[in-house]
C-alpha positions in Angstrom: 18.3 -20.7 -21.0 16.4 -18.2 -23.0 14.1 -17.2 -20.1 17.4 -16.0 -18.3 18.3 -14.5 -21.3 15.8 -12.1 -22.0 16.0 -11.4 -18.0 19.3 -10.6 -18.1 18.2 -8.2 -21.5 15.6 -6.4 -19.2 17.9 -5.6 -16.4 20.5 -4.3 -19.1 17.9 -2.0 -19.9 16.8 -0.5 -16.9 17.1 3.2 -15.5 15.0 5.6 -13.5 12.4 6.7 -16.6 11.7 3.3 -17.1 12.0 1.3 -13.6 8.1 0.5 -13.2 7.7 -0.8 -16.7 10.5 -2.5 -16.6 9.8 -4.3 -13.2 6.0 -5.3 -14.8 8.5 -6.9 -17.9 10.7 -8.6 -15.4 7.9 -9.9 -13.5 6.1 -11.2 -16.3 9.2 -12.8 -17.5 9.9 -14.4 -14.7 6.1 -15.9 -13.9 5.2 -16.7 -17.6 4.7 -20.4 -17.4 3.5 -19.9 -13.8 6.4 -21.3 -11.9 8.6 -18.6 -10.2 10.8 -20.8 -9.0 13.8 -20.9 -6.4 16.2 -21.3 -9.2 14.9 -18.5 -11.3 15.1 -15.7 -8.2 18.5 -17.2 -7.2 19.8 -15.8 -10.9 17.7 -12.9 -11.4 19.0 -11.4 -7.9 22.5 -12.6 -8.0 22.3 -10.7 -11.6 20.9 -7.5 -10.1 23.7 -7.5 -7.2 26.4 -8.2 -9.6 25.1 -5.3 -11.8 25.0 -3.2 -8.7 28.2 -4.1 -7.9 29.9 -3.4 -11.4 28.0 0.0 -11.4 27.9 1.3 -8.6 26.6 5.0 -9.5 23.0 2.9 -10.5 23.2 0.9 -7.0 20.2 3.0 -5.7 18.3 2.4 -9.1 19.2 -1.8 -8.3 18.4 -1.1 -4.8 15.1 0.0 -5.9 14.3 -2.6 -8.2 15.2 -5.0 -5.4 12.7 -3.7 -2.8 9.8 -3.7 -6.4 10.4 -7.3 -6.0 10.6 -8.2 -2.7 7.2 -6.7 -2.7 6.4 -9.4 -4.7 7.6 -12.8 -3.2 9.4 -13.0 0.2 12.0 -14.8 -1.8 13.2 -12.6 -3.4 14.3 -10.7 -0.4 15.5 -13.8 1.1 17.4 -14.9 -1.9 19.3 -11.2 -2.3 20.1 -10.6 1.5 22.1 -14.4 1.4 23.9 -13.4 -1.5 24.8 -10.4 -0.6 25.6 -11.4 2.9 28.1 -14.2 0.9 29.8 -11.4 -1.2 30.8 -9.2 2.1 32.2 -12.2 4.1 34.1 -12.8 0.7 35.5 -9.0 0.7 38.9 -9.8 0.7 39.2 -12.3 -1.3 38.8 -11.7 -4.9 36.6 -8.2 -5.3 37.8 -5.6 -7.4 38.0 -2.1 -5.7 35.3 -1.1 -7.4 33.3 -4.1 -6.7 33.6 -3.7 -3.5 32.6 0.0 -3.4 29.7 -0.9 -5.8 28.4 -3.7 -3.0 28.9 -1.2 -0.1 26.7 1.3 -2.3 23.7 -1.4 -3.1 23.7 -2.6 0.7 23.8 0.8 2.0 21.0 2.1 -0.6 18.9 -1.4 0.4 19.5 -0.4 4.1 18.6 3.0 3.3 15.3 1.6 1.9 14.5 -0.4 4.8 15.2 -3.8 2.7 18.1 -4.4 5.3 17.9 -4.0 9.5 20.1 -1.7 11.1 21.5 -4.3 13.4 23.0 -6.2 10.3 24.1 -2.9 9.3 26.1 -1.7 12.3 27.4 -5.4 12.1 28.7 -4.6 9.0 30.6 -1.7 9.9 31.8 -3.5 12.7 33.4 -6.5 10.2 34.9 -3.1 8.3 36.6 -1.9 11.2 40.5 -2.7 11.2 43.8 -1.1 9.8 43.5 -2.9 6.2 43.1 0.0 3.6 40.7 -2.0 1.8 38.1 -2.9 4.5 37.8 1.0 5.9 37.9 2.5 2.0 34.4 0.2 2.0 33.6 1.7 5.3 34.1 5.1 4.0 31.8 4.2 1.6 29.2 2.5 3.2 29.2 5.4 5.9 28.4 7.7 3.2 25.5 5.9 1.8 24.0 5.0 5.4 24.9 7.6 7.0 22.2 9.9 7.4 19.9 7.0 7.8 22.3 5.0 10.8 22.1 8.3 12.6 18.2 8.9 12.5 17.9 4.7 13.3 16.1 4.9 17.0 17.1 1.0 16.9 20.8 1.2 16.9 23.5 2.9 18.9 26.8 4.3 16.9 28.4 5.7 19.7 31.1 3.3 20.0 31.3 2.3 15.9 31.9 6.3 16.1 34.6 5.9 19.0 36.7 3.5 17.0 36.5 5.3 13.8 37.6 8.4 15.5 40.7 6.3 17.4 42.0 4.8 14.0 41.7 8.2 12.2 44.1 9.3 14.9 46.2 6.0 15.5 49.3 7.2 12.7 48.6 3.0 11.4 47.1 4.2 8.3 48.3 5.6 5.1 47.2 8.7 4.7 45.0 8.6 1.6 42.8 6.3 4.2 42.9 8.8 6.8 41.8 12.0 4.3 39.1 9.4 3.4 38.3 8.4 7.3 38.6 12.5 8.3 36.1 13.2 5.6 33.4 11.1 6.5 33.8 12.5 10.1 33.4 16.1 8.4 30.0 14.5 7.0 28.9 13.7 10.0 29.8 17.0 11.7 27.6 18.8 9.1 25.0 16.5 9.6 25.1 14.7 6.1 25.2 17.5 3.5 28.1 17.0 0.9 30.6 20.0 1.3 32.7 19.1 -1.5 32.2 16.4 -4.1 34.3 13.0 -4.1 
């Protein structure tokens, strides 16, 4: 329809100088003829988490504009955390690497932003936990984004996520590219978050 149209033109648009006007467009858009409906926040967030997915270097900017609206209408929150909550039990199935690593930024930056618990979160890491390449590459990632945040997070416990990232770093089951990846995130850790050397 055109109204999804020229929402899907708005979120093209978007970047940090212009996230507030832009989210004033979107919203306007989206309640113009008075009816936000369940459809209409069902496609504008399952845009925004496939755009967050395809690039992941603007998930935080996504992740932003996700908490704008959930400010908004409870929905939306509600609407984004089910689909995004259907793309990670879908993981393996038909996600691109870099999907993948673009869906563990955006949940990580909305966890980061307090859109997402920290029990869902550890729960998360927990699914990521395993000898396939592809699940702990995401956890590598996801680590890095939540990090900080999972650490400082009086509601959680990481000991034992900690415990079995350390045991399959050490377990000779992974290829090594997995096991640099796994040993740097420890490094992270050990320097309390601060980025030694660049990705």
């Amino acid at each position: 329809t055109e109204s999804t149209h020229i929402v899907q033109g708005i979120l093209n648009k978007l970047s940090w100088t212009n996230l507030d006007k832009l989210t004033v467009s979107l919203i306007n858009q989206l309640t113009k003829d008075d009816a936000l409906t369940k459809e209409q926040i069902l496609k504008t967030m399952r845009f925004v988490t496939n755009k967050a997915c395809q690039e992941p270097h603007f998930a935080e900017l996504y992740a932003k504009l996700s908490v704008k609206l959930s400010g908004i209408h409870k929905l939306f929150k509600k609407t984004l955390l089910s689909i995004c909550e259907q793309k990670f039990e879908s993981l393996n199935d038909d996600q691109d690497k870099k999907t993948t690593i673009g869906l563990m930024k955006f949940i990580g930056e909305l966890y980061v932003m307090d859109l997402i618990k920290g029990g869902i979160m550890m729960s998360c890491c927990e699914k990521l936990l395993s000898y396939d390449d592809q699940k702990l590459e995401a956890l590598c990632k996801l680590i890095t984004t939540i990090g900080k945040t999972l650490d400082a997070d009086k509601d959680i416990d990481c000991e034992h996520l900690w415990q079995h990232v350390y045991e399959i770093t050490d377990s000779g089951k992974i290829g090594q590219r997995i096991k640099f990846l796994l040993q740097a995130v420890i490094e992270l850790k050990d320097h309390d978050w601060v980025q030694i050397r660049h990705e």
